[in-house]
Structures are given as C-alpha cells and as structure tokens.
C-alpha positions as a printed Julia matrix, in Angstrom:
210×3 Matrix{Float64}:
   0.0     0.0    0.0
   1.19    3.2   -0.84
   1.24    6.9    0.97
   2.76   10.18   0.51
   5.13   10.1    3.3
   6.41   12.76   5.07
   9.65   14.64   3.48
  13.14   14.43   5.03
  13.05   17.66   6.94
   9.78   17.47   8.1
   9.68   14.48   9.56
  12.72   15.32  11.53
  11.17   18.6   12.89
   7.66   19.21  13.15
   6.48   22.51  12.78
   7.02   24.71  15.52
   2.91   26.74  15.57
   1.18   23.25  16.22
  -2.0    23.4   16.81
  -2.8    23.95  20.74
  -6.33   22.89  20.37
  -4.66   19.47  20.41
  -7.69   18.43  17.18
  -6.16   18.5   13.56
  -8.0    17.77  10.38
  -7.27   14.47   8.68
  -9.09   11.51   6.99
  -9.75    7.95   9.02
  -9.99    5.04   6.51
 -11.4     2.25   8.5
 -10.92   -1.19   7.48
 -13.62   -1.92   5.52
 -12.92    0.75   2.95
 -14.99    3.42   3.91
 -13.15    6.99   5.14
 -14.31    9.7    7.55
 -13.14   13.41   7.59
 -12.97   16.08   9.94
 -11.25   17.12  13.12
  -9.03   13.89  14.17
  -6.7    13.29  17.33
  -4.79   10.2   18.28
  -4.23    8.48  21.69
  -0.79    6.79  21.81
  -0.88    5.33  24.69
  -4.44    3.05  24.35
  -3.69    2.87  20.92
  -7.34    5.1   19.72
  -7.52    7.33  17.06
 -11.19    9.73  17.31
 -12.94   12.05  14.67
 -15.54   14.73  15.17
 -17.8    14.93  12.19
 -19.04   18.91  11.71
 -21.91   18.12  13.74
 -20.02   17.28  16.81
 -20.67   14.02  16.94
 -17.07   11.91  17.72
 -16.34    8.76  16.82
 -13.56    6.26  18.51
 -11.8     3.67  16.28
  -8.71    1.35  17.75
  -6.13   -0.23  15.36
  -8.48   -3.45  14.95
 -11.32   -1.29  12.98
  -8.38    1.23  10.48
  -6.51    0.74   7.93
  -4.77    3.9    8.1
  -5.6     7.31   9.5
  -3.87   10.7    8.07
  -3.29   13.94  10.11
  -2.66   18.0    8.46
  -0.89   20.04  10.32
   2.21   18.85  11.66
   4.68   18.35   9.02
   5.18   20.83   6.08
   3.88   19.67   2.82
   3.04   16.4    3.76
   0.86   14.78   6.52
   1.3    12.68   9.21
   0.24    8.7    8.21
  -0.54    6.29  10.14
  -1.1     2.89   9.59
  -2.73   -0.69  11.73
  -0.31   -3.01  11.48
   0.04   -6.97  12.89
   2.52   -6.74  15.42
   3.71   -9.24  18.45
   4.81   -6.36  20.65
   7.97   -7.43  20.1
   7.67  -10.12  22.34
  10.34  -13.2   22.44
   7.89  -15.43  23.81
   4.9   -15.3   21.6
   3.91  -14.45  17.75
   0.68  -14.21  19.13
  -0.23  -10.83  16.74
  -2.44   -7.67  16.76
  -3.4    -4.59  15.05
  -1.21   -1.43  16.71
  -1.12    1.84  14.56
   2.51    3.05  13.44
   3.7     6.24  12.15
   4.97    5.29   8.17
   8.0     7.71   7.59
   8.69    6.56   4.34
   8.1     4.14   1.13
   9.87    1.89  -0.36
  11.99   -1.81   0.61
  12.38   -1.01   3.65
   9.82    1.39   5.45
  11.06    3.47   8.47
   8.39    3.6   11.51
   7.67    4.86  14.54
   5.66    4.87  17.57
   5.17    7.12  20.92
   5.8     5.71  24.49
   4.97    8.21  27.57
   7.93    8.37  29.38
   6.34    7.64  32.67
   4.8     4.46  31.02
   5.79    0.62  31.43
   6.46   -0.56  28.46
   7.94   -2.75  25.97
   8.63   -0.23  23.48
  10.18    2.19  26.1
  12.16   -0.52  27.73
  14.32   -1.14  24.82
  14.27    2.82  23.68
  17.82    4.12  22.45
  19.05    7.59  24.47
  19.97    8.83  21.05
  16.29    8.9   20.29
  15.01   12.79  20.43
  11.99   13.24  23.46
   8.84   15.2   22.26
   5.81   16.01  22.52
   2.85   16.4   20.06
   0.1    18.45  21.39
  -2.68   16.86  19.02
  -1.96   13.68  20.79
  -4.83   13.47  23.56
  -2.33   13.33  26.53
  -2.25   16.39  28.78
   1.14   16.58  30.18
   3.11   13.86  28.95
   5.93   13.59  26.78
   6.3    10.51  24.25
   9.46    9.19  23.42
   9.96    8.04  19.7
  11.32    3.85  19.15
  11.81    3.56  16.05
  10.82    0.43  13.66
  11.93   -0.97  10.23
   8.61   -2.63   8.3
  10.29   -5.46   6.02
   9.16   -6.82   2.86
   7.79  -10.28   4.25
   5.67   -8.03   6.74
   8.04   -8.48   9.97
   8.57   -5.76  12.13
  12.47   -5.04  14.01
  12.86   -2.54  16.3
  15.89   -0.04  15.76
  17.41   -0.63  19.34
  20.6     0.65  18.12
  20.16    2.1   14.52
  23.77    1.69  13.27
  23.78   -1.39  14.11
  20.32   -2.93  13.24
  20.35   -1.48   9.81
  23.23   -2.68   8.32
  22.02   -6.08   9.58
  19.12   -5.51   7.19
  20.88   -4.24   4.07
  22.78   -7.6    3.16
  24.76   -7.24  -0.04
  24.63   -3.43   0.06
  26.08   -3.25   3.7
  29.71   -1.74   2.22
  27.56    0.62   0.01
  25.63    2.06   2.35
  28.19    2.87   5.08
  30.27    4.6    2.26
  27.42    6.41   1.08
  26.73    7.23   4.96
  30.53    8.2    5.61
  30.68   10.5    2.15
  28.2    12.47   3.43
  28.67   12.8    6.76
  25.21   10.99   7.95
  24.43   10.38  11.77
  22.85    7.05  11.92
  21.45    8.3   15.07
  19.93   11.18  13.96
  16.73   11.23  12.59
  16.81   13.17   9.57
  20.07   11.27   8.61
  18.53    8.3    9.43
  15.96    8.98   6.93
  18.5     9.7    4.01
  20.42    6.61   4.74
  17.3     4.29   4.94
  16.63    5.99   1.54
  19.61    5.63  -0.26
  19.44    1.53   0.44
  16.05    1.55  -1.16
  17.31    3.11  -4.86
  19.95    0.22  -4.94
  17.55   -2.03  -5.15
C-alpha cells in the first residue's frame, strides 16, 4: 500500500505553531474501505484514534477497525500517516499478533516507523528505547502533560517488524549485499545514523539500490 510520506526535513522537525487545540483535520480510513473526515486526534498510549464529524458528533476507532488514518498540520507539505499493522509487541515469547497503529515515515523496501511511548509508562517499546532517540511532545496527541518518546521500527518486505534498538547497528544487519555501500554512502556524506533526519536519508539511499 502506498502513501505520501512525510519529506526528510519534516519528519525530523515538526512545525514549531502546532495546533494547541490538540484536534487537527485528517481523513480515518477504517478497514472496511470506507473513510471519515474532519477534526481527528490520536491516543498513543491506548492505541485510539477519534474524529468529530461537523456536527459534533465523535467517533472512537482502535487499530483493529483502520486501515490507516492521516493527520494535516504537523509536518510541512506532507501529513502525518498512520497505519494498523500486525505486530507481536515485540515479544520473544509469543507471535501471538495484533493490530497497533505506526507512524509510516517513508516508502519503499524497507519502510522506516515509529511509535510514541509516555515516558512515565511501562512498556515494551520504552524498555528497549535508544538515548539517542530525540523526546517530544505532540500536542494533538490526547495526553495532557506527557511527553512521548519516539522507538523507532523498520517494516520489512515479508511483513516483519524489528525494532531499531541501536540504529547503526540494526540497519546494516538488514541491508545484506549493500552493507559496504551504504556505510560509504553514509561516511561520504557525513550521515548520523542516530539522527533522525540522517537516518531517513540513509534508509533511503538503500532503497534506490535495489
């Protein structure tokens, strides 16, 4: 499935004049095909994405009932994607799966995602989180008060998802043959692979060689 992802800069830095009504407009497109538009705001931590039509009547929709939701507003150009995804948790134990919304960052091979963990939360995601990883907060996210870290994810072709627990590291595990390519490519221009907006490039680059 495809999206118009968010560019390179704006991922990296969201606009600074959010809006502090915390609602944004975007476009819900639930799992059965059918799409809802108006004022949209997303719960990270239960996982909840809501609409308000025009008449004020608001609508709640978890991963299970979405394909993907869309949000204006926060990066330039482009908006904010999110898609329901299978996903274990990450767990070691079980492949036991379910539907979990991730931000898409980009297209291609290999698809760069994220998700938000409250700081103050206990969880999986945040157990594993990298320091490098940059702390912030969205206001349109429906949490007064709390700041959400940002763990990032790789989506593979066959549908698996890896977390980025050290992003140097984990992603030259994932580009095989075109390991020696991409750290030159990475070293030429000076890329950070634990930076996000270098990140980005890098994870790029590996998806024209193929």
């Amino acid at each position: 499935m495809a999206f118009a992802c968010s560019s390179r800069s704006g991922w990296a830095q969201a606009q600074e004049a959010f809006d502090t009504e915390r609602w944004l407009y975007g476009k819900v497109v639930m799992a059965s095909g059918d799409s809802l538009e108006g004022a949209v705001i997303y719960h990270p931590a239960e996982d909840v994405v809501q609409i308000a039509s025009e008449d004020g009547i608001v609508n709640s929709f978890s991963a299970v009932n979405v394909s993907h939701f869309m949000i204006s507003g926060v990066y330039k150009g482009k908006p904010q994607i999110f898609r329901s995804l299978l996903w274990n948790r990450g767990s070691l134990e079980s492949d036991f799966k379910v539907p979990v919304f991730f931000e898409q960052i980009n297209e291609g091979e290999l698809v760069l995602m994220k998700r938000y963990v409250g700081l103050s939360a206990a969880s999986s995601d945040q157990k594993y989180a990298t320091a490098s990883l940059q702390t912030s907060y969205f206001p349109h996210f429906a949490s007064e008060g709390t700041e959400f870290q940002e763990i990032l994810y790789m989506l593979l072709p066959n549908g698996e998802i890896v977390q980025l627990r050290k992003n140097k590291k984990d992603l030259l595990r994932l580009c095989g043959a075109y390991t020696g390519k991409v750290k030159q490519y990475a070293k030429s221009n000076k890329l950070d692979f634990k930076r996000s907006q270098d990140l980005l490039s890098i994870v790029n680059y590996y998806n024209t060689l193929l």
